[in-house]
C-alpha positions as CSV (number, residue, x, y, z in Angstrom):
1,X,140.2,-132.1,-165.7
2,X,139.5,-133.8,-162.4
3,X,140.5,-130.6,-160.2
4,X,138.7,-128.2,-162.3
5,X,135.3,-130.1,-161.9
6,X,136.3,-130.3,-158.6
7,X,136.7,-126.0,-158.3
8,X,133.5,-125.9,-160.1
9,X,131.7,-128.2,-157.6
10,X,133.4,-125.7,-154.6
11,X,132.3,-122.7,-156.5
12,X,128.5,-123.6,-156.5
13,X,128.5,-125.0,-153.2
14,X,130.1,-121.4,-151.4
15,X,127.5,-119.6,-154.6
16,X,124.6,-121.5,-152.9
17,X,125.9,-121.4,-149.1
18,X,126.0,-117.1,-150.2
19,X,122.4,-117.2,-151.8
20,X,121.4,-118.3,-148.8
21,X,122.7,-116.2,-146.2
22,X,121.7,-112.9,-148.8
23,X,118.0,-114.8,-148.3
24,X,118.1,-114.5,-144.9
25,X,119.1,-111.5,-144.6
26,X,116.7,-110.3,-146.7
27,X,113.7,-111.9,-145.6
28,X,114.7,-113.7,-142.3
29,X,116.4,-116.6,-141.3
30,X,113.0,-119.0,-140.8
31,X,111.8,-117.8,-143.8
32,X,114.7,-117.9,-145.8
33,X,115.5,-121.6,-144.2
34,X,111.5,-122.6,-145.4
35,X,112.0,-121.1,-149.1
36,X,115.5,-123.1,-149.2
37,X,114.2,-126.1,-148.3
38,X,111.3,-125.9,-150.9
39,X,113.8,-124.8,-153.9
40,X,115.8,-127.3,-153.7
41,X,113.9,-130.1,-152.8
42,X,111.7,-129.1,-155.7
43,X,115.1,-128.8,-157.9
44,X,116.7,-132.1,-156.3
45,X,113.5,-134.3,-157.0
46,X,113.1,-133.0,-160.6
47,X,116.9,-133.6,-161.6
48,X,116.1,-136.7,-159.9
49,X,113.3,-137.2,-161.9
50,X,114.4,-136.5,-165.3
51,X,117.5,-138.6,-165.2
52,X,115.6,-141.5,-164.5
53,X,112.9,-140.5,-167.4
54,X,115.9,-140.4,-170.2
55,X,117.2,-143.2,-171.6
56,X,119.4,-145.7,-170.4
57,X,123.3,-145.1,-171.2
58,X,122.3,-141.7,-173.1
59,X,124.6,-138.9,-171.7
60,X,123.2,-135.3,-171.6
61,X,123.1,-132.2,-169.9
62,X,121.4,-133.6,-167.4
63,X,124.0,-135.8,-166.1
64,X,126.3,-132.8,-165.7
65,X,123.0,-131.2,-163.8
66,X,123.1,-134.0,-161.4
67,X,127.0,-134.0,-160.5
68,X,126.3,-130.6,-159.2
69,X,122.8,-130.8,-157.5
70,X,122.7,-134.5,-156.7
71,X,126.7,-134.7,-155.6
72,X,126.3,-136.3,-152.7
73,X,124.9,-139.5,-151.1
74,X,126.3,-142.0,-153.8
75,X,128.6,-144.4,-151.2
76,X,126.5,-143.6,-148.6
77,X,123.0,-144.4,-150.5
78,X,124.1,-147.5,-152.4
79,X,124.2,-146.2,-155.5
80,X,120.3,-145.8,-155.5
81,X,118.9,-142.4,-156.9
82,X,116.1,-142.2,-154.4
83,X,118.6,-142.5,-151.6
84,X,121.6,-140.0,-153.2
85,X,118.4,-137.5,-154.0
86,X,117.1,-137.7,-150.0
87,X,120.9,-137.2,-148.7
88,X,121.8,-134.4,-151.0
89,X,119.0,-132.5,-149.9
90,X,120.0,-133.0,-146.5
91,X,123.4,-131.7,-147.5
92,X,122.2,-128.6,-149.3
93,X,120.0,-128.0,-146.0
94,X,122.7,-128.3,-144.0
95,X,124.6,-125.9,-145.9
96,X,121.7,-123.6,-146.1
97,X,121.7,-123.6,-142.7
98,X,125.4,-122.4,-142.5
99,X,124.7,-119.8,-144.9
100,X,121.9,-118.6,-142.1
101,X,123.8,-119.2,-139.1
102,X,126.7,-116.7,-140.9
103,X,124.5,-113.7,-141.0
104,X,123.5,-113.8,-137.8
105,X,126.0,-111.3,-136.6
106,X,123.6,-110.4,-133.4
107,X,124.0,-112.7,-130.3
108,X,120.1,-112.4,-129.5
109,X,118.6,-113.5,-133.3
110,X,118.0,-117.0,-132.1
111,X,118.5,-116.5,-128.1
112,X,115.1,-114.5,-126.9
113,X,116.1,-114.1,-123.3
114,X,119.4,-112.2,-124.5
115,X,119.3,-109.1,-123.1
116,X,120.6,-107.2,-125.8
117,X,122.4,-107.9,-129.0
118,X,126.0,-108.1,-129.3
119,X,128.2,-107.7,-132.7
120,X,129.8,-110.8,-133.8
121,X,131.2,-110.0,-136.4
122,X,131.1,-111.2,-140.5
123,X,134.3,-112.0,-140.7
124,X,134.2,-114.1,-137.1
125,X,131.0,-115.7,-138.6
126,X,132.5,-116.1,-142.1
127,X,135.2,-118.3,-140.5
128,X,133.0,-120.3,-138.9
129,X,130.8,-121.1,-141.5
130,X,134.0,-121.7,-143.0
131,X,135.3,-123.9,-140.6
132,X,131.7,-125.9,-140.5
133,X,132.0,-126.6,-144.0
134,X,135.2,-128.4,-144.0
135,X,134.2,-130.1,-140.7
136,X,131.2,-131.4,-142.8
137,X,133.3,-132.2,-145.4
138,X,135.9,-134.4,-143.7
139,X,132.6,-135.9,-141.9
140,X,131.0,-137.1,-144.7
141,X,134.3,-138.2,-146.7
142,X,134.8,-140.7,-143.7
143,X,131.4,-141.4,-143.8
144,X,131.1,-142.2,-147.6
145,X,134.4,-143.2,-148.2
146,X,135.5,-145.1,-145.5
147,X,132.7,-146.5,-143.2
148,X,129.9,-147.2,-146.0
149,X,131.9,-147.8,-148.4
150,X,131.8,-151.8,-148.6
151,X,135.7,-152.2,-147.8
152,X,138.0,-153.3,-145.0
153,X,138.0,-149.7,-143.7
154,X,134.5,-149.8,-142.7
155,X,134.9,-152.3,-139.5
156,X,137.8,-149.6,-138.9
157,X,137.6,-148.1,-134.8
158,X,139.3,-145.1,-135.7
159,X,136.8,-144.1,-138.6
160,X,134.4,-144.5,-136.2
161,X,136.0,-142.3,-133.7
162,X,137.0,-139.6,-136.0
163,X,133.4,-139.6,-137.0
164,X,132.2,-139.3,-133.8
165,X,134.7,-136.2,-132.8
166,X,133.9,-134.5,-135.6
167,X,129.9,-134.5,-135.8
168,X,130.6,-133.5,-131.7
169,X,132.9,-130.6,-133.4
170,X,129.5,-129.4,-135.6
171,X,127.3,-129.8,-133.0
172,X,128.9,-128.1,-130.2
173,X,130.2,-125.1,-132.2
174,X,126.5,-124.6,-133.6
175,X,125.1,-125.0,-130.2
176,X,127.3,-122.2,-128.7
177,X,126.5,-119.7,-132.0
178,X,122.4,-120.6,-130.8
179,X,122.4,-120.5,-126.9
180,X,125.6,-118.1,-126.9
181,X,125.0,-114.3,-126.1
182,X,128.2,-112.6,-126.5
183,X,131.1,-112.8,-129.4
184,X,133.3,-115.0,-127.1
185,X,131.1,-117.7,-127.1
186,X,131.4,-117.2,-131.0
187,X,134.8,-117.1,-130.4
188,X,134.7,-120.3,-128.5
189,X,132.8,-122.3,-131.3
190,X,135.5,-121.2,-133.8
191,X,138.1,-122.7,-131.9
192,X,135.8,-125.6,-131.7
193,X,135.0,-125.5,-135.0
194,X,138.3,-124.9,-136.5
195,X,140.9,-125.2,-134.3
196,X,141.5,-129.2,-134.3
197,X,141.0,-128.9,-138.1
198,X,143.4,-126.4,-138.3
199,X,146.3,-128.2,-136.3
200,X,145.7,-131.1,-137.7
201,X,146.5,-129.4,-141.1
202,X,149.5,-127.7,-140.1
203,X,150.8,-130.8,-138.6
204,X,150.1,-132.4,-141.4
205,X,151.8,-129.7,-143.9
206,X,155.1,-129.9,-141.4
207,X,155.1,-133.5,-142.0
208,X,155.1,-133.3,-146.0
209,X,157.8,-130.8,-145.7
210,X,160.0,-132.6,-143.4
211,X,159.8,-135.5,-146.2
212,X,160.6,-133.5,-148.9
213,X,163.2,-131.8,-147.5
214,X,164.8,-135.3,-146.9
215,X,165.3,-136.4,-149.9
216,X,162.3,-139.3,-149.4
217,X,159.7,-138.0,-152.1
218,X,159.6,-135.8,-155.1
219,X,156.9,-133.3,-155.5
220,X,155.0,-135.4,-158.2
């Protein structure tokens, strides 16, 4: 039951990171990034809102409402709903903001001095919003799970580290998509992006193979 609320938390989040790029390319990505961040700081703040109206230890719809909108920010903001509200946003912006990024397939969109626009590519860009997500992902699991989280692990170096490489990962691979004007520099912030991620899967895959194929561990 776990995994499939999990899929279904996946689902809206690539739904939503889709609705956004088809926004921008619609209308534009400043405009598009405006409109998001008005929907859904008008839809966070009134789930918000409403769970904290109803009734304490009453279970309804709304609840369900908030695992999906409100999803975030729960380690990370103490448990407090004013906090996990303000940090989801942030997350849904950030995704939004993937979403954008994606569909901007010409080198010159956000680059003025380009001197003309180069194809990227949708599936290059796909990947990389791709790539972006999971990078955010494994960034905030650290975050919430390991350095906020009230434990042992928090005082942990190598969290902090790992943190560190990874928000450098995000931030250098978006800055090259922004100031880049060719499709190697998109190129270059895939293999930014992804390719440490990547590896470190692989790797990681050989390793749980290895083990299984010695005998040490059963599948289950």
């Amino acid at each position: 039951m776990r995994v499939i609320a999990m899929g279904l938390k996946v689902v809206v989040v690539l739904a939503a990171v889709a609705a956004c790029a088809l926004m921008a390319r619609r209308i534009g990505p400043w405009k598009a990034l405006g409109w998001w961040a008005i929907i859904l700081g008008v839809l966070c703040a009134g789930v918000a809102f409403a769970v904290s109206r109803q009734s304490s230890g009453r279970v309804t719809i709304l609840n369900y409402l908030m695992g999906y909108i409100l999803q975030w920010g729960y380690r990370i903001g103490r448990g407090q709903l004013v906090n996990i509200t303000a940090i989801s946003w942030i997350i849904w912006m950030l995704l939004g903001g993937v979403g954008i990024l994606a569909t901007q397939v010409h080198a010159n969109t956000f680059a003025s001095n380009a001197i003309e626009p180069q194809t990227r590519g949708m599936v290059l860009m796909a990947l990389l919003a791709l790539a972006w997500i999971v990078d955010g992902a494994a960034l905030f699991y650290i975050l919430g799970n390991g350095i906020f989280s009230g434990g042992p692990a928090r005082q942990s170096g190598t969290l902090w580290a790992v943190a560190a490489i990874l928000f450098i990962m995000i931030l250098g691979s978006v800055g090259l998509v922004i100031a880049g004007h060719s499709r190697s520099a998109a190129l270059a912030a895939l293999l930014l992006a992804g390719g440490p991620i990547l590896l470190a899967g692989v790797a990681y895959a050989v390793f749980i193979v290895v083990i299984l194929m010695n005998g040490k561990a059963r599948w289950n």
